[in-house]
C-alpha positions in Angstrom: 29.0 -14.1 -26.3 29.6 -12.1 -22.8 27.4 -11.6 -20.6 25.1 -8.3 -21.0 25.1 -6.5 -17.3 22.8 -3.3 -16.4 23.8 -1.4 -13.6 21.6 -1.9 -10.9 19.0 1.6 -11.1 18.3 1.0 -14.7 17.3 -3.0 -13.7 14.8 -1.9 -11.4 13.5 1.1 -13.6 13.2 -1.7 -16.5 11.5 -3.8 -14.2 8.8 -1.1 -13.1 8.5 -0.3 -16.7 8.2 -3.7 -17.8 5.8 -4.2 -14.9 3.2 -0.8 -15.6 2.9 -2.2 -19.4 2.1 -5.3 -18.3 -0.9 -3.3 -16.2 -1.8 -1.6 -18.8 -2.6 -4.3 -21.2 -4.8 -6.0 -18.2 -6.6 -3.1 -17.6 -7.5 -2.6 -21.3 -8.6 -6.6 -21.2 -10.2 -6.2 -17.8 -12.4 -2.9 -18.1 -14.1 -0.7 -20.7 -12.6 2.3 -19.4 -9.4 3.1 -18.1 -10.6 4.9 -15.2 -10.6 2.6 -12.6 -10.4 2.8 -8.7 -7.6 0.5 -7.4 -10.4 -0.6 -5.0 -12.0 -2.3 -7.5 -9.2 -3.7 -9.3 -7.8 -5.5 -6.6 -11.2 -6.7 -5.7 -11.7 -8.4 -8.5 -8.3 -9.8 -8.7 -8.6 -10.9 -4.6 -11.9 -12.6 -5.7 -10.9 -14.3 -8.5 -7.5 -15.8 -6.9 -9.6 -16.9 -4.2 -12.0 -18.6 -5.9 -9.7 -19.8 -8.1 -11.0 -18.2 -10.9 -10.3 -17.0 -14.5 -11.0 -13.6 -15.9 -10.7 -11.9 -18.8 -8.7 -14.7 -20.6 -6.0 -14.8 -18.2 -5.7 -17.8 -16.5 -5.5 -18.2 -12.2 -1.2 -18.0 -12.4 -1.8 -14.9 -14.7 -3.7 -13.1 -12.2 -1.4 -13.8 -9.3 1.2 -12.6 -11.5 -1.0 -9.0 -12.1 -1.8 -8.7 -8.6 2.0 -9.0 -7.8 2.7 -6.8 -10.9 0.4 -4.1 -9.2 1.8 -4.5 -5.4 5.6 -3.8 -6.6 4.3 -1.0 -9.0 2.7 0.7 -6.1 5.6 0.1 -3.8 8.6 1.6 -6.2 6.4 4.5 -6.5 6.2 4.9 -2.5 9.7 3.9 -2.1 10.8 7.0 -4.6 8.7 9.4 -3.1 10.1 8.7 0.3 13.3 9.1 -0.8 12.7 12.4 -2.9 11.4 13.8 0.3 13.9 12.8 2.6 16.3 14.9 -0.3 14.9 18.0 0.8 16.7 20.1 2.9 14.0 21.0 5.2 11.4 17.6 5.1 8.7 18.2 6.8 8.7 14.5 7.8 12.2 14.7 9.3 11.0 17.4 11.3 8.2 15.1 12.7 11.0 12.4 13.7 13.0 14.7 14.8 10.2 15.9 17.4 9.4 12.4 17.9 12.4 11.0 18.4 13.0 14.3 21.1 9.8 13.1 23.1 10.7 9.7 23.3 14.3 10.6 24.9 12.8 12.7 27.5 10.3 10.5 28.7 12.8 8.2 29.5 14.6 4.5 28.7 10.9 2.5 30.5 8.7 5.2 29.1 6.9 5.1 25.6 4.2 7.7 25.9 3.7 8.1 22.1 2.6 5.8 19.3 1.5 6.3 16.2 -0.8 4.4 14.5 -0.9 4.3 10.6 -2.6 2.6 7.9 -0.8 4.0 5.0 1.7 1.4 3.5 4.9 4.3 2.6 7.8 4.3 4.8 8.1 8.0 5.0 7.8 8.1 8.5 10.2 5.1 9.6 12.7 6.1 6.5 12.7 10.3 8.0 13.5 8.2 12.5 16.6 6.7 10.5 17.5 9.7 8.6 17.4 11.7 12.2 19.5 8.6 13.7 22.4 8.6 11.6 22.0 12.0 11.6 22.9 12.3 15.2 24.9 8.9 14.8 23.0 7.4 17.3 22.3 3.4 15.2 21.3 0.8 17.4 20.6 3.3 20.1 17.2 4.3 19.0 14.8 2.2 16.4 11.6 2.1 15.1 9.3 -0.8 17.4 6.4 -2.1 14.6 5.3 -3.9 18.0 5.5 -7.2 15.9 8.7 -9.4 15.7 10.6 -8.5 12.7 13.5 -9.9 11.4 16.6 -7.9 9.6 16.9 -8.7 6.4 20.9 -8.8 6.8 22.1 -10.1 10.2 25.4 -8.4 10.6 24.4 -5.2 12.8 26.8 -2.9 10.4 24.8 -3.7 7.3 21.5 -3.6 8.5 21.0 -1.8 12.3 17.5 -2.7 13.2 16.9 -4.4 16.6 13.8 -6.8 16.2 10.8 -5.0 18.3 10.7 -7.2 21.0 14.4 -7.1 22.0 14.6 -3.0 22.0 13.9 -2.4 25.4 16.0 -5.3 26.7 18.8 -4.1 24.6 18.6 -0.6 26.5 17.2 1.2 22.8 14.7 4.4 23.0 11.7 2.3 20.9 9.6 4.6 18.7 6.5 3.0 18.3 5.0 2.7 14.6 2.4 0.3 14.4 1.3 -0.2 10.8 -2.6 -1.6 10.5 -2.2 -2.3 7.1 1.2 -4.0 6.8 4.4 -2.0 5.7 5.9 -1.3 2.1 9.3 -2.1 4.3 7.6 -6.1 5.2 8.1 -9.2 3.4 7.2 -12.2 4.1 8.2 -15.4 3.5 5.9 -17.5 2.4 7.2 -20.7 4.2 8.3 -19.9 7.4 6.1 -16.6 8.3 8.7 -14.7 9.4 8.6 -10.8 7.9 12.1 -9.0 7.4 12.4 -5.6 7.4 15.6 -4.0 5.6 15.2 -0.8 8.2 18.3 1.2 8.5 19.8 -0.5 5.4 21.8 2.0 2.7 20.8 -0.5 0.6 17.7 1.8 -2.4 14.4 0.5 -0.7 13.1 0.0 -4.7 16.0 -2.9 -4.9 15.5 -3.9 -0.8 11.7 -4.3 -1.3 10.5 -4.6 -5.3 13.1 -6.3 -6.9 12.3 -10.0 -5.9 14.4 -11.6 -3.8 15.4 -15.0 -2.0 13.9 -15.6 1.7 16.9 -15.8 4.0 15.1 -18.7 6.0 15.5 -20.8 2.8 18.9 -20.2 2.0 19.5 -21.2 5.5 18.1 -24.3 5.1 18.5 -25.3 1.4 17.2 -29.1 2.7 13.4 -27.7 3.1 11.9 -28.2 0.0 9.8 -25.9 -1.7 8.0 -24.6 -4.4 9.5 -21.5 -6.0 6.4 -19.1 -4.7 7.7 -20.5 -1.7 11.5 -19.6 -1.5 10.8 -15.8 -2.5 9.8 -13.6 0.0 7.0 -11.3 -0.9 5.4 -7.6 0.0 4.0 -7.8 3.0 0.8 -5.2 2.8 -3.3 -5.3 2.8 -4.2 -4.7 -0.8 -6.9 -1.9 -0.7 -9.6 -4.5 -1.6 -13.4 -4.1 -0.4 -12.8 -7.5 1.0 -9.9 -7.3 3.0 -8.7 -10.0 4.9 -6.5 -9.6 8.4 -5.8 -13.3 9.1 -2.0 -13.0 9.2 -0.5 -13.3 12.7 1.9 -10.0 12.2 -1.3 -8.2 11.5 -3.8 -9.7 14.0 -1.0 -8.9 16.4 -0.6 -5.1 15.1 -4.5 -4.5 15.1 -4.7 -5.8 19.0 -1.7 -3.8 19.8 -3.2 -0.7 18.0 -6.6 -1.3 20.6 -4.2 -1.5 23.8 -2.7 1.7 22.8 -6.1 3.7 21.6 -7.7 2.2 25.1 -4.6 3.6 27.2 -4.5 6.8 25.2 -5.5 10.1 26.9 -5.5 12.0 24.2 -5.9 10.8 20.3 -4.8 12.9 17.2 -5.9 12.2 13.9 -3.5 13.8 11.3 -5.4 13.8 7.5 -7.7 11.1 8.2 -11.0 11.4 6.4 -12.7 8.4 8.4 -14.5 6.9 5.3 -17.2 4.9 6.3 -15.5 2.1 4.0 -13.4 1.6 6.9 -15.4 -0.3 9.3 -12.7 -2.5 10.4 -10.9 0.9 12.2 -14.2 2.6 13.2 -15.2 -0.3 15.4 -11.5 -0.9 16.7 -12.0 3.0 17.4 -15.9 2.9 19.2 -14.4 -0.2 21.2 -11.0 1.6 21.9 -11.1 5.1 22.8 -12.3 6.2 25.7 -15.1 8.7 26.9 -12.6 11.0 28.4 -9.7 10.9 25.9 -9.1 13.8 24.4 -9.7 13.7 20.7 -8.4 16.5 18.3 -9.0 16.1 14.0 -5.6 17.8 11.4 -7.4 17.9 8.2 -6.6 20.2 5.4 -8.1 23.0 4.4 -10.5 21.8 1.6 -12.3 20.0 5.0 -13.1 22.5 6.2 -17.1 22.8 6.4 -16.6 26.7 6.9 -15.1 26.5 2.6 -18.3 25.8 1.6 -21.7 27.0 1.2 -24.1 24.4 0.7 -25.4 22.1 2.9 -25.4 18.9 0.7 -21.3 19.6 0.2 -21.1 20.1 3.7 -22.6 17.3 4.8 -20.2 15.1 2.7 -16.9 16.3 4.7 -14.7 14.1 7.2 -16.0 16.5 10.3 -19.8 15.5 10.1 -18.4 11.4 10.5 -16.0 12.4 13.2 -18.9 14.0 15.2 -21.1 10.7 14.8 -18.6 8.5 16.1 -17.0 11.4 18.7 -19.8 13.5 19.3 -19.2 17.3 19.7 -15.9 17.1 21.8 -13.9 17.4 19.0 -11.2 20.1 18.6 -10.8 20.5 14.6 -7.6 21.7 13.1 -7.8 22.7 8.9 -4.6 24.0 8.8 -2.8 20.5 7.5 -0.1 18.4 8.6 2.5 21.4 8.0 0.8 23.5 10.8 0.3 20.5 12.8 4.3 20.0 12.8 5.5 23.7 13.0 2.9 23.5 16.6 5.0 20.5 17.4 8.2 21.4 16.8 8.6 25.2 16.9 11.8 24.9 17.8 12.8 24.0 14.1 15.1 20.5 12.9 18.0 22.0 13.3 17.6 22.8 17.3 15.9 19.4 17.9 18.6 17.8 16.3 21.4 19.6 18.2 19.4 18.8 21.3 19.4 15.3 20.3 23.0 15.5 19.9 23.6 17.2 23.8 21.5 14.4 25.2 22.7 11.6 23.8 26.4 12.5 24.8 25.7 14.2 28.0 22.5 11.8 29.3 21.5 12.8 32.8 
């Protein structure tokens, strides 16, 4: 009997399927209702694979199995809304690295006056600085620096364009610096070697890139090492949003001390739809020990934040602006107008100029 083949989209829709059913039953095992936080879901699951534990009738391989289940169910979902935005003809994301990508240029090849410091996992923004580079064909010429060494997924430059961060600047390439605090939904790991490829710049779907598991290069470059199968796969690369995180890795001890040498150098900070839960302790000292007294520190929150919305105290007390003020004190400038307004203030210009300025520069540099 041949062989049954499925072409490669409906593999890794199967395999997300396959995977949320698999969730589904566990949660029903797990919990009396179905409404839980993720928080607490992978606390428990952190807990219990740390203590080597057993829960619920599934057994300590079962639960690493859920937790993985739940990591590549989160990241196929992240991966497809970054590519349905990066569809639209006028993203506002691409707009961003377009502006980004327009500062970095003009301050210049030994200049990097702009980071940006994120803790969500998606890729929108690294996903929308390659969408603007091919779009002005400028590959290899400009790349996104994670300030970490990472490693292409693909070696040959054609298939895969990324620089690792540390060789950019040598290698004469505008750096756009994207330090992400809680690991990347475009990292993986490899268990046995510690190195973390990145598939940026790859045509490659980032659902088949980074969900679908795959062998670590390192081993296949050394077949001779052995290992155990856990081992030989590399796997998502990200802090689980667990009360009890843990930021032991190097690549993100390195990230986090990087992140406190930008914040301390930083004249001026801008938080863009950050609520500043008190949950996040971890940022909110890196932040008191960070930032200094004169930095200028300005708040883009939507506007349901917006203490003005609201009439009674005991709401208003509960919104993002009373926490910034604690940690800030009253210097603040607030914005409630969103990201959106944020942008169109950066760029107001439009994509389409930015990019065609992009264009000029990079063929007529100065």
């Amino acid at each position: 009997m041949g062989r049954i083949s499925f072409p490669t989209q409906t593999f890794r829709q199967l395999s997300f399927v396959n995977n949320v059913k698999k969730l589904i039953v566990f949660l029903k095992h797990a919990f009396p209702s179905d409404k839980q936080r993720l928080e607490d879901i992978f606390t428990l699951l952190d807990q219990a694979i740390t203590n080597r534990a057993t829960f619920a009738g599934y057994s300590l391989t079962q639960l690493i199995e859920i937790r993985d289940a739940w990591i590549r169910a989160i990241l196929f979902c992240l991966h497809k809304c970054s590519e349905q935005h990066l569809a639209k003809p006028a993203s506002m994301y691409v707009r961003f690295a377009a502006w980004l990508i327009r500062q970095r240029i003009e301050a210049g090849i030994d200049s990097d006056s702009i980071s940006v410091l994120s803790l969500n996992w998606d890729s929108l923004v690294e996903d929308s600085v390659f969408h603007v580079i091919r779009e002005i064909g400028a590959l290899r010429r400009i790349d996104v620096d994670y300030c970490v060494y990472t490693t292409p997924l693909d070696l040959s430059p054609e298939v895969c364009p990324h620089t690792p961060s540390p060789k950019q600047k040598a290698s004469g390439i505008f750096n756009i610096k994207l330090l992400k605090l809680h690991g990347s939904a475009t990292w993986l790991r490899c268990p046995n070697s510690g190195l973390v490829y990145t598939g940026l710049g790859m045509l490659t779907p980032a659902s088949e890139l980074y969900v679908t598991p795959r062998p670590s290069p390192f081993m296949e470059a050394h077949p001779s090492d052995p290992a155990t199968i856990a081992a030989a796969f590399l796997e998502p690369y990200i802090i689980t949003p667990s009360y009890s995180k843990v930021f032991d890795l190097p690549h993100i001890q390195t990230t986090w001390h990087n992140a406190f040498v930008e914040l301390r150098e930083a004249d001026e900070v801008i938080f863009v739809g950050y609520s500043l839960p008190d949950a996040d302790y971890h940022l909110r000292a890196l932040m008191i020990r960070a930032i200094r007294s004169a930095a200028h520190v300005n708040v883009v929150l939507a506007k349901r934040d917006n203490p003005a919305e609201y009439s009674m105290k005991e709401v208003r007390d509960t919104l993002p602006e009373g926490r910034y003020r604690r940690l800030f004190g009253d210097g603040i400038a607030f914005d409630y107008g969103g990201v959106a307004s944020l942008v169109e203030h950066l760029s107001p210009v439009g994509v389409d100029q930015d990019l065609q300025w992009l264009r000029d520069r990079l063929s007529h540099p100065p």
